[in-house]
C-alpha positions, 0 to 999 in steps of 0.5 A: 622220666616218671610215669603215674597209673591211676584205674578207676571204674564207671558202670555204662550200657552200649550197643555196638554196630557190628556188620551194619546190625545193632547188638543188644544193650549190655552193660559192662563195669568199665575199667579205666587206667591212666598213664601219665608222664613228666621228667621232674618232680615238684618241691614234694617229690611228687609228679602229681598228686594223685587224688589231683590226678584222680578228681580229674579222671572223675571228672571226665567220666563221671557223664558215664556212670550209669549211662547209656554210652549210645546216648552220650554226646560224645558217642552220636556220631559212632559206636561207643567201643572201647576204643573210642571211649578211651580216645575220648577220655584221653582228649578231656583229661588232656587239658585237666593235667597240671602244669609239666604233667604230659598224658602218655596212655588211657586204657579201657578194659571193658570185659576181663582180658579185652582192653583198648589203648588211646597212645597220646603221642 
């Protein structure tokens, strides 16, 4: 098998529900990395091609950069923690993916040393 990592950031806001009380707005660089697994190469020797791989990214979190995550669409019906950021981007760049290209993980660091992992499964 072979796996590709590919990171990308995106600066966003949010505010956390944290004991039923609503934290301050803050704003973090938010650090993304993608996993993404397939048993064969193509005719290039490739997997995928990683810029494919990293406009598809792009594309899915581009609606964060420079947003307040507690107003996105995606984010309305609970907190935007990492953990529901990284499930979300995992679910929109699922169907992003070329043709034998299987999404394995997506992490997202929202300060140095806190990471959250969405294992697609």
């Amino acid at each position: 098998m072979f796996q590709l990592s590919v990171k990308r950031v995106f600066s966003a806001a949010h505010a956390l529900m944290l004991g039923g009380a609503r934290e301050e707005l803050h704003g973090h660089d938010w650090r993304v990395t993608v996993v993404v697994a397939g048993d064969r190469l193509d005719d290039d020797g490739l997997l995928c091609d990683f810029h494919a791989l990293e406009a598809a990214i792009d594309a899915v979190i581009a609606p964060f950069q420079n947003a307040n995550l507690n107003e996105a669409e995606a984010f309305q019906r609970g907190n935007a923690s990492a953990e529901r950021v990284a499930q979300h981007i995992a679910q929109r760049l699922d169907s992003r993916l070329p043709a034998g290209v299987r999404l394995d993980r997506v992490s997202v660091t929202e300060a140095p040393g806190c990471e959250a992992t969405f294992v697609v499964h």
